[in-house]
Each structure stands twice: as structure tokens, then as C-alpha cells.
N, C-alpha and C positions, 0 to 999 in steps of 0.2 A: 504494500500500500504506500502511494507516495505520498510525502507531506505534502500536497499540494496546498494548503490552506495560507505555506509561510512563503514568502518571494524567493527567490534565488538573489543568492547575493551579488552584491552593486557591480561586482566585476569576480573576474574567475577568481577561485580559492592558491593558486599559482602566481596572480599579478604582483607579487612583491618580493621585495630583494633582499636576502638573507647579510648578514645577520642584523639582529635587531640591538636598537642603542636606548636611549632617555635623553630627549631632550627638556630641560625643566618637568614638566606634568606629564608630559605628554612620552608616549612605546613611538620610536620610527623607525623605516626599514633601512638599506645600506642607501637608498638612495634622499632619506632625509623626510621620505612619505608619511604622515601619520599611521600608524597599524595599530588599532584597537583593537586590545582581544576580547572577542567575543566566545567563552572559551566554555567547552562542557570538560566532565570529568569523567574518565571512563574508569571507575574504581575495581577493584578484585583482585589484581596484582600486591596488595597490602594485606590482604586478609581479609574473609566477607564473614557476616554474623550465622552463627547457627543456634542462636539464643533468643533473647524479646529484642522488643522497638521493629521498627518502620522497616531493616533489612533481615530480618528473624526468618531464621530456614536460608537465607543467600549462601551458596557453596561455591566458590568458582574454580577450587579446586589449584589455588595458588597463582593464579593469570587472569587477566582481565575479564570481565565478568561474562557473558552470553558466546562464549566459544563452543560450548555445548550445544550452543542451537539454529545459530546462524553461521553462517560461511564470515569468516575474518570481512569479504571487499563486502559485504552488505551491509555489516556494520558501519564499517571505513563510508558508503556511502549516503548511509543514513543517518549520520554527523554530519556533512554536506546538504544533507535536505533539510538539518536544521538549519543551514545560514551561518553554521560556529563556523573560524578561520584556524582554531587554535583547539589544543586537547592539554587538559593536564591529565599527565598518565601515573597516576601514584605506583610504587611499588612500596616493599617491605627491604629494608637492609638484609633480613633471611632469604630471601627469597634471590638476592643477588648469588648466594653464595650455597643455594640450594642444589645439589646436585641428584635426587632423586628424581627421577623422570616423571612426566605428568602422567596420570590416567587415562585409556583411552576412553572415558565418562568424559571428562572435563575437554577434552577437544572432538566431541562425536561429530559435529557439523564441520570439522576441519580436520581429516585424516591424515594430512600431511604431516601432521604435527605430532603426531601419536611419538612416543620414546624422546620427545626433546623434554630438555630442563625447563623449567618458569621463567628461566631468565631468557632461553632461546626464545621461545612461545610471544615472550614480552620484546625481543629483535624482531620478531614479524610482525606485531601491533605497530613499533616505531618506523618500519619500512614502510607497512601499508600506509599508513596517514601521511607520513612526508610525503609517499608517492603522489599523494590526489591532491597537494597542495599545502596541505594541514599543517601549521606551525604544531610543535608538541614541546609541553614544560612538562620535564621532568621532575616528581613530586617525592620527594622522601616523606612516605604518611607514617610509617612506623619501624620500632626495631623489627619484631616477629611478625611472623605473617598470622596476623588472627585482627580482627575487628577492633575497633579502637576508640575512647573517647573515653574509656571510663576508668578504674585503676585499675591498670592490664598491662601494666609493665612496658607501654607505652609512650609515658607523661613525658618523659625528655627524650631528647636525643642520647643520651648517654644512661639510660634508665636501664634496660636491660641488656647493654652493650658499654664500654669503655668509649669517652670523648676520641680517643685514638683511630677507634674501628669505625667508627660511624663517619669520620675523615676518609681514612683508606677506602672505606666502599662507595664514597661522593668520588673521590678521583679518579678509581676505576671506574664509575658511570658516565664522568664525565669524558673520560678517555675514548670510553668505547663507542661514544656517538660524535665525535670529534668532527669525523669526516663527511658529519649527514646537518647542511648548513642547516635545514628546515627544523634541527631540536637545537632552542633556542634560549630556552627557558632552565637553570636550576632552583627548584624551590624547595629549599635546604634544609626544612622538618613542618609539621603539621600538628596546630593547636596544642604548643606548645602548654604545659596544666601543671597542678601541683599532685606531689603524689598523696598518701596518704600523711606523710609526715611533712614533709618538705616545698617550699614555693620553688619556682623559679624566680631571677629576677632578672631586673635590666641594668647594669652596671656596676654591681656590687665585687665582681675580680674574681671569684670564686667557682668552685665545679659547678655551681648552679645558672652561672652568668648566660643566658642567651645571646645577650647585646653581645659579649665577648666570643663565646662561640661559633655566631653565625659572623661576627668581621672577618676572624680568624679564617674558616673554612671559606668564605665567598673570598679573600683573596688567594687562597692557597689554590682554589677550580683556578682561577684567571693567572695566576704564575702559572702553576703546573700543570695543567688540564686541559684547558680551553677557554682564552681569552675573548671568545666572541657571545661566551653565552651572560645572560641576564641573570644576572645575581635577587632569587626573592625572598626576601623575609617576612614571615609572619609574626604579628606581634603575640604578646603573650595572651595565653587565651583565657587564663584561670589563674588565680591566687587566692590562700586562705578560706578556710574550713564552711561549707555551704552549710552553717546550722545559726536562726535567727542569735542575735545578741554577739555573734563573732564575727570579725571582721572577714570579709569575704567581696570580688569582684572582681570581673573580665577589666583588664588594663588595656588589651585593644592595642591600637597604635599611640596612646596619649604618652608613652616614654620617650618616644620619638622626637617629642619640640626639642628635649633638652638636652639630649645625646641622643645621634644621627650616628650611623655608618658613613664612613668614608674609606669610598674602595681601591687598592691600586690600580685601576682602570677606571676611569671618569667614566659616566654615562652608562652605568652596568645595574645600578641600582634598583629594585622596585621593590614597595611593601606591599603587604596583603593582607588581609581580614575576611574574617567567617561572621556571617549574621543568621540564624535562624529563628522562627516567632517565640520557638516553645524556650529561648532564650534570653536572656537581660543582661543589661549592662550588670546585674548586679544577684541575677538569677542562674544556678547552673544548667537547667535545663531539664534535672530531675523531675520524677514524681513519686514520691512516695519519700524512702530515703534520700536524702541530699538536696532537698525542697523545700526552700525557706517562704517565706512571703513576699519578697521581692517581684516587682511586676515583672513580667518573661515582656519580650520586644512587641508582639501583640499586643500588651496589653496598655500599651500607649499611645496618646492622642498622634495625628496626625504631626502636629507640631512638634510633640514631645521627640518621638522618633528624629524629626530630621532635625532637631538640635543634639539628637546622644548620638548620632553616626556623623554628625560635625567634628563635636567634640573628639570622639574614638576613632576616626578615620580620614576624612575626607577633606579636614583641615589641614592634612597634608600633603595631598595633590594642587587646593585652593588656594592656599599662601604662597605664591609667587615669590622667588628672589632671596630665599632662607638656606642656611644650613640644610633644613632636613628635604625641604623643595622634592619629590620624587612621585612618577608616576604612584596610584593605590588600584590595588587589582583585589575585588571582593571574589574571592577565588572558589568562596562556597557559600551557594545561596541556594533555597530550594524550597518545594510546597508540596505535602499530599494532594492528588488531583481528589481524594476521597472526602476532604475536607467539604462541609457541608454548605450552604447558600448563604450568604448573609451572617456565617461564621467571622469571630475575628483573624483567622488563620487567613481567608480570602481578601480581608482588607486591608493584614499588613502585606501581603506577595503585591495588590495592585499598588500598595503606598511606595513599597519598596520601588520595584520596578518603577516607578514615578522618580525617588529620587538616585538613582541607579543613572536612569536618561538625566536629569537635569544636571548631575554632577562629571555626565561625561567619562563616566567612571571606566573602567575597564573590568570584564566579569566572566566569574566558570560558575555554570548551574550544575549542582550536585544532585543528583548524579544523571548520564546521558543513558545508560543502559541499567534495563530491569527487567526480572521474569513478570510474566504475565501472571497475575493474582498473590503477586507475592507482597506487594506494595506498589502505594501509587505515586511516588518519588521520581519515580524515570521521565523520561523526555521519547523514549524508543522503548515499547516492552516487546519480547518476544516468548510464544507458550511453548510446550513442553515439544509439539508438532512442528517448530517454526516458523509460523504466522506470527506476524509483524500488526502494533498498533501504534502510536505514536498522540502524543500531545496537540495534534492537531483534532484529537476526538474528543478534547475535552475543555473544560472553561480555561484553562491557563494560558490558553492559543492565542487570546488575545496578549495579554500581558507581553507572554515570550514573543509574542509580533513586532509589538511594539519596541520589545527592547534590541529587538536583532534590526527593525527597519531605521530606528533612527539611527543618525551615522553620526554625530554631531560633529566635530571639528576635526575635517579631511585634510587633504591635499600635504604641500609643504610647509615642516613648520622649521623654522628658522633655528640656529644656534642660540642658547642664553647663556650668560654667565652662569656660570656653577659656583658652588660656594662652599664649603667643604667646614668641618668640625675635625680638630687634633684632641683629641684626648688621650693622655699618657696617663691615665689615671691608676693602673695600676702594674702598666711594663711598657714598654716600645709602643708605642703607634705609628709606625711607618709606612704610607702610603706608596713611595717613591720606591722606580725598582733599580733606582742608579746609586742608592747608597746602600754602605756595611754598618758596621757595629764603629760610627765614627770617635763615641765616646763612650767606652767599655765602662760599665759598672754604673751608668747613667742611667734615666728615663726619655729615650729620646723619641720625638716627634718629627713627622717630615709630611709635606708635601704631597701629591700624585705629580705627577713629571708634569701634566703641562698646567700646573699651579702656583701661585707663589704666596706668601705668608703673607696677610695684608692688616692682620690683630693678635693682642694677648691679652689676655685679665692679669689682672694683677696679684691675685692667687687663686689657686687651684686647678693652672697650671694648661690652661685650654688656651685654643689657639685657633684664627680661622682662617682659609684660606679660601683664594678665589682664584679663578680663570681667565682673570684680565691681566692679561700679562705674556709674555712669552714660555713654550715651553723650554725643558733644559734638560742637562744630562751630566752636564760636570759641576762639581760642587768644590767650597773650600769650606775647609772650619774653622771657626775664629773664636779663641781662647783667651785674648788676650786684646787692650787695644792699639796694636801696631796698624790697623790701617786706619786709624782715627785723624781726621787731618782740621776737625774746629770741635772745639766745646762747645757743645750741644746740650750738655746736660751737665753740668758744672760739679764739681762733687763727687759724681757718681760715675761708678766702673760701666765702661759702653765699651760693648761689642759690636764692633761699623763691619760691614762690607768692606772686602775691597772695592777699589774704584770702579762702579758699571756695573756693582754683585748687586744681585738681592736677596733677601732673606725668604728660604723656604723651609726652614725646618730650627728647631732647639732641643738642648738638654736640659736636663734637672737631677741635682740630686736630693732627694726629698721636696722641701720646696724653690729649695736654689737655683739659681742660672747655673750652668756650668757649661755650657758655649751654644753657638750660632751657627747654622748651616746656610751656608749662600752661595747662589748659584750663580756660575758666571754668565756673565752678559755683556750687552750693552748700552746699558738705560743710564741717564744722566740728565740732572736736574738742580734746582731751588731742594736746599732742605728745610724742615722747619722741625721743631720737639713737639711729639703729642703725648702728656701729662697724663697719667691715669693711676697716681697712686691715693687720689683722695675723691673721685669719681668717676663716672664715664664718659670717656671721649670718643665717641662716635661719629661719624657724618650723621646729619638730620636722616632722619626714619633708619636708623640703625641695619645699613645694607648688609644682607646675609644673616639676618636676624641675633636673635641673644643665645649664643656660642657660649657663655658662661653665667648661669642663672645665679642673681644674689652676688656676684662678684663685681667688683670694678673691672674694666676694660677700656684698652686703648685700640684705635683702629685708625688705618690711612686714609683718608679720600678715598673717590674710586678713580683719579685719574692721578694716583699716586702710586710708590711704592716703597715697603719698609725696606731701608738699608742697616738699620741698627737696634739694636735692645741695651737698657740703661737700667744698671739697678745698683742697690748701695747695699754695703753689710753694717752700717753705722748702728750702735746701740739701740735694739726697738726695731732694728730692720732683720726680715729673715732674706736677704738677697733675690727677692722674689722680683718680677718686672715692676718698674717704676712709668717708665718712656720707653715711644717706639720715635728711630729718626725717621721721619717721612721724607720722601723725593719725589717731586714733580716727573712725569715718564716727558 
């Protein structure tokens, strides 16, 4: 049965040029084009439920889900008769490294495949769909391959697996699709939660650190893996104990204003977020056990809704010109089609999908494939016989119409400054792939190559940089001030550029200066002192937003550049930054 109820989309699923970048908000292809992903999930590959809830009884027998019933390219083209351009394909870390062969159960509609492993099974999924045009994001959903969201050994990336392994088998994923431009996407764990004991957090340095985690591994794909694919992070999905009187709540992407990634490749960035009804910013999703009184996302006004998806998400696609600035991809959204008329379940899917299109947003509906009577979650179901039904049979047709017809902001979108966040907050934060260990036993911070330092606070040690500027590749370090050629800052110990350097990177030892990374150049200009040890010196509206919350900060113009850092060890001073020299370009 074909969808014919949805358009075919605006141009073939092949018109566009691999790989994909970030330009400010906005996904574009190699040629600069906008590419919004319009994205389904084709889940099974992770683990499907054989317990309650909404996928109860799902088996897929370790590979993506309806291989038992349909032929691989009907699937492959009944994602295409949605109008999606894009597949996030979750797998399970076990499942990489599973070498038991499938069942010939789990691939009856595809004989071919009978005696392969999960992971081969899972190379015919990512062939088919690159073949017919299909971008495809690679999804690490879990360590084991078994169903997920609840305490299932799950909750982190390093939960039933070492931080170590759950690296090695992102490299080796990203390795093994290297050569196939159309897989584009790494999305580097899923719904990230607490466990029974333990939260995650978002910057705290520790085993639990996510922020730390996903830096770390989204620059280790792009050094050693594949520097062409899209680095995506989910924020945290769950902290603290779901029982009324204890503190408990989805954190979303709200850690994000105040520490951003910053990746050794500019332009690789995207975050992402899960919203479903029977959920709240403050509700887990439970019923019964872990079910507080907290209103689930249904259960708020029209208004209410699109100020908490502001708040938790979409203020960070919509704040132009910031550190944290980056496309937001709601990677998992979705509705029982069994849900009843005039239900609130029905009028958060239309509210959503309302501000979905308004925000521009970029999106995967969870999930694209289902058995038939098993649940009504799918987008494509198929029965036991292999008869096909699809969401064009039921009310959500409009919604998903809507959401796949509007296109909103096409064509070419231009280069923006990018603006970048250093935090050395508890070892190295080095962007840059042209420097070593310049000051051994230090905290050092540097740059992305075509970056330069253009701010510091004055404690705690953050730093921001932007992309107006030349990039670079040779550095010098300045220790001392030998290239100092006017007092600038009278008093105080200044580390200058050489002549034409600018500053893209520093050290610290606890909260000390303890040297200047500057990159050689050309630039030559007026200098002037910018003061920031007794407030903030910013240009008016604070370009590249607040880089260090509650701290003093100094910053350059934007048609400046920092050549120097000034700080004093005088009685009452911990040699933290004082003044940055600024130079006219």
C-alpha cells in the first residue's frame, strides 16, 4: 500500500552533497545547502521489549526491527514514502561485538541474510538506505542489546560497560562507515538517566561527567575516525529520585547556556532532545512506581508547553551569535495512533508538531517501523503475513503532513561567526590539532585551528573564542615578557604576542596564568588595555554570549584581536587574569 496520502518530497532523496557541516542553527550539505533532517528511527538493533509498555512482545531478534517480515528495499522504500531524508539507526555497543549469528526467524523475509552476525545484518540496513539517498545517524541507544529507559543497566554510557569500551566501539563504528559519505551523523548515547543510586551530570570532572564524556569521544571520532561526521549530543535526560518531596527533573539541554562543547572540528556540533506526552519536564514518565505528581508534557497548556521546550531546548538553536549557538535535533518524538479523540495525548502530538514547524526545528519520529497489532507507535506497520499499513490510515496523517510538507528555511545559508567556550575546568581542553603538551603539568586550553582567543574571566578560568580571524597552524609560547615592547598594564606581569601573534590558547596552574599560546600571523594594529578584574568588559550585547556565569570577564571588540594576558601575584592577588591587550586587525 503506498502512502499516497503524504507528497513526495520537494526534490529527490539523492539531491545533496555529502558531508554535512553547522552553520550557526542551521544542518548544510558540502555545498553550503540547508539539509533538515526530517528523520524516522528505525529501532531493534538496541534491543526491543519482550515485557509491558507501548513495545511489549517486540523481538527483532538483535537487528533492526520488521526483517522478519518484509524484504530489507521495502522497508528502505517505505521510509521514502514517508518524505524522511534521514534514518537514525540505533544499535546496542553488544551487538557490535556480537558474534552469534542471527536466527533464520529474525530474517524470514530476507534469506540472504540467514548465518550473518547483527552487526553484518545492521551493514545491509546502512547500505540499503545510503543506496536510495537516505542520510543515516548512527545512534549508540545502549550498552546491551535489550530494551531501554528504565534501570536496565542502560542509564550511562559507561553503566554496564567501562568509559574505555564504549570509546573503542564508537571508533570502530565510526571507522567502518568511513567510506559511505551518506552516514553522517554520530549520536554518541541515548537518554542519558540516573541509575538507581547515582545522577549523571554536566560538568562536575568525574566518571559520571556526560559534558566530559561526550567532548572527549566526539573529538576522538573527528581525530581518529572520521572527521566528516556530525558530532550529536543528547542532553541529560533524568536526575534524582522520581518520588514527590525529593528533588527530581529532566535537565534537557538547559546545561548547555553555561558550558557548550567545543569540538576540534568547527561546524560538527548538534544537540538533541526526546519529548514524549506521558513525560514532564519534571515527571518521569512512570505509572504506578516512579510516579510523582508532576504534570507529564500533556498535561500543559498550550503556552505552558512552548515556554518548557524554550526553556529545555530550543533556546539553543534560537539564540543566534552564542557560545553554545548549534543546530537542536528532537531526535525522539512520537504518539499512539490508538490514543483516543479529543484525548490530551492528541492535542499535545498537534501542539507539538505546531511548534516543531515554527521552531524550524530538525526531527526523528520514534519509531518508523512496527508489527501490526502490536502497538500503534509506528509510522509503517507490517503483520505476521507481510501486509503493509502505514500512518496515512490514521489521524496523525495530518500532523506528520504537515510536519514533513513545511520546509521552512531552504536554499543557501551563508557562513556565521562561530564562537567557541575553553573550559579547563578540570584537565586540558584543547580544541586545536596543531599543538602538544606545550606546558606539562598545567591546565591548558587552546583554540580549534581556524579560531582565535578573543576573552577570559577573571576567575574560573574560561575562555572564549571566535572565528573572526585567520586560521593557523604554528604556535609560540610565551612565558615570560620578552616580547613586551609598551606598558600596557603597569605593575602587572603581561604575557604579549610576538609581533603579528595572537593569542589562541592559555595555561593555568590551579588558578594561575602560567603562559600564553599565540599563533603566528600577520595582524597588526592600535593597542588598547581591557580591565576586567573588578567587572565586565565586554562589547555592548556581550558577542558570543556569557562564557563564564557569575565571573568577571574581559573581551576584544569584534574587529579586534587579543595579543596579550596581564595578571599580578601582589598580596590579595591569586595571578589569575587581570587585562587582555587588544589590537585593532
Amino acid at each position: 500500500m503506498l502512502l499516497t496520502l503524504l507528497p513526495a518530497p520537494a526534490a529527490p532523496m539523492s539531491d545533496w552533497t555529502a558531508p554535512l557541516s553547522t552553520r550557526g542553527r542551521y544542518i548544510v550539505d558540502a555545498d553550503g545547502e540547508r539539509f533538515k533532517l526530517r528523520s524516522v528511527n528505525w529501532h531493534g538493533a538496541s534491543g526491543t521489549s519482550t515485557g509491558t509498555g507501548h513495545h511489549a512482545g517486540e523481538d527483532s531478534g538483535r537487528i533492526p526491527l520488521g526483517l522478519d517480515r518484509a524484504p530489507l528495499e521495502e522497508i528502505v522504500a517505505g521510509i521514502g514514502e514517508l518524505a524522511a531524508n534521514s534514518v537514525r539507526l540505533p544499535f546496542s555497543s553488544e551487538m557490535v561485538h556480537d558474534q552469534q549469528p542471527v536466527t533464520d526467524t529474525a530474517v524470514a523475509a530476507n534469506p540472504s541474510m540467514r548465518g550473518l552476525t547483527p552487526l553484518a545484518v545492521y551493514d545491509r540496513v546502512v547500505t540499503a538506505l545510503t543506496g536510495a539517498g537516505l542520510a543515516v545517524i548512527l545512534n549508540n541507544h545502549t550498552n546491551t542489546t535489550r530494551w531501554c529507559c528504565g534501570v536496565d543497566g542502560n542509564e550511562r554510557w559507561n553503566t554496564s560497560q567501562t568509559t574505555a569500551a564504549w570509546e573503542e566501539t564508537w571508533l570502530t563504528m565510526a571507522r567502518r562507515y568511513r567510506d559511505n559519505p551518506r552516514v553522517v551523523g554520530a549520536d554518541l548515547y541515548n537518554e542519558v538517566r540516573r541509575t538507581v543510586w547515582d545522577d549523571p551530570n554536566w560538568g562536575l570532572g568525574d566518571d559520571h561527567d556526560w559534558f566530559a564524556a561526550s567532548q572527549r569521544l566526539g573529538d576522538r571520532i573527528l581525530r581518529e575516525a572520521n572527521p566528516d561526521l556530525l558530532i550529536i549530543v543528547e542532553g541529560i535526560n533524568w536526575t534524582g529520585i522520581p518520588v514527590d518531596g525529593f528533588p527530581h527533573e529532566r535537565p534537557t539541554l538547559r546545561p548547555v547556556r553555561t558550558l557548550s562543547h567545543t569540538l576540534t572540528t568547527s561546524g560538527k556540533l548538534v544537540y538533541s532532545a526526546h519529548f514524549y506526552d506521558y513525560t514532564g519536564p519534571n515527571h518521569s514518565g512512570a505509572t504506578g512506581t516512579g510516579e510523582t505528581s508532576d504534570p507529564r508534557y500533556r498535561d500543559l497548556t498550550r503556552t505552558e508547553l512552548s515556554d518548557v521546550l524554550q526553556r529545555d531546548a530550543f533556546y539553543v538553536s534560537s539564540t543566534p551569535g552564542r557560545h553554545f549557538t548549534a543546530p537542536v535535533w528532537i531526535s525522539e518524538f512520537g504518539i499512539d495512533r490508538n490514543a483516543p479523540a479529543g484525548s490530551k495525548e492528541r492535542a499535545w502530538f498537534g501542539n507539538f508538531a505546531d511548534f516543531l514547524i515554527q521552531a524550524d526545528a530538525d526531527f526523528a519520529y520514534w519509531p518508523a517501523v512496527s508489527w501490526t497489532g502490536n502497538n500503534g507507535w509506528g509510522l509503517l506497520f507490517w503483520d505476521s503475513a507481510g501486509a503493509r499499513t502505514s500512518v496515512a490510515d490514521d489521524w496523525r496523517a495530518a500532523d506528520w503532513r504537515r510536519l514533513v510538507e513545511t520546509p521552512g528555511r531552504t536554499g543557501h545559508i551563508d557562513p556565521v561567526t562561530r564562537w567557541s567556550m575553553l573550559s579547563p575546568d578540570h584537565g586540558d581542553f584543547i580544541a586545536s590539532r596543531h599543538t602538544g603538551d606545550w606546558d606539562p603539568g598545567a591546565r591548558k586550553a587552546a583554540c580549534p585551528d581556524d579560531q582565535l582567543l578573543i576573552g577570559l574571566s577573571h576567575t574560573g578560568n574560561r575562555g572564549l573564542c571566535t572565528s573572526a580571524g585567520p586560521p593557523w597552524s604554528s604556535s609560540t609560547v610565551v612565558t615570560d615578557e620578552r616580547y613586551v615592547t609598551d606598558d600596557w598594564a603597569s605593575g602587572y606581569t603581561k604575557l604579549q604576542c610576538p609581533a603579528g601573534a595572537f593569542l589562541v590558547g592559555y595555561a593555568v596552574r590551579g588558578a594561575a596564568m602560567s603562559s600564553a599560546l599565540c599563533a603566528s600571523g600577520a595582524l597588526a594594529g592600535a593597542g588598547r588595555t581591557v580591565w576586567f578584574d573588578r567587572g565586565d568588559n565586554r562589547p555592548v550585547g556581550g558577542p558570543g554570549g556569557d562564557y563564564a556565569y557569575g565571573r568577571y570577564k574581559g573581551q576584544c571588540a569584534d574587529d579586534e584581536y587579543a595579543a596579550g594576558i596581564a595578571y599580578t601575584g601582589r598580596l590579595g592577588s591569586s595571578r589569575t587574569p587581570d587585562a587582555l591587550f587588544c589590537r585593532r586587525r
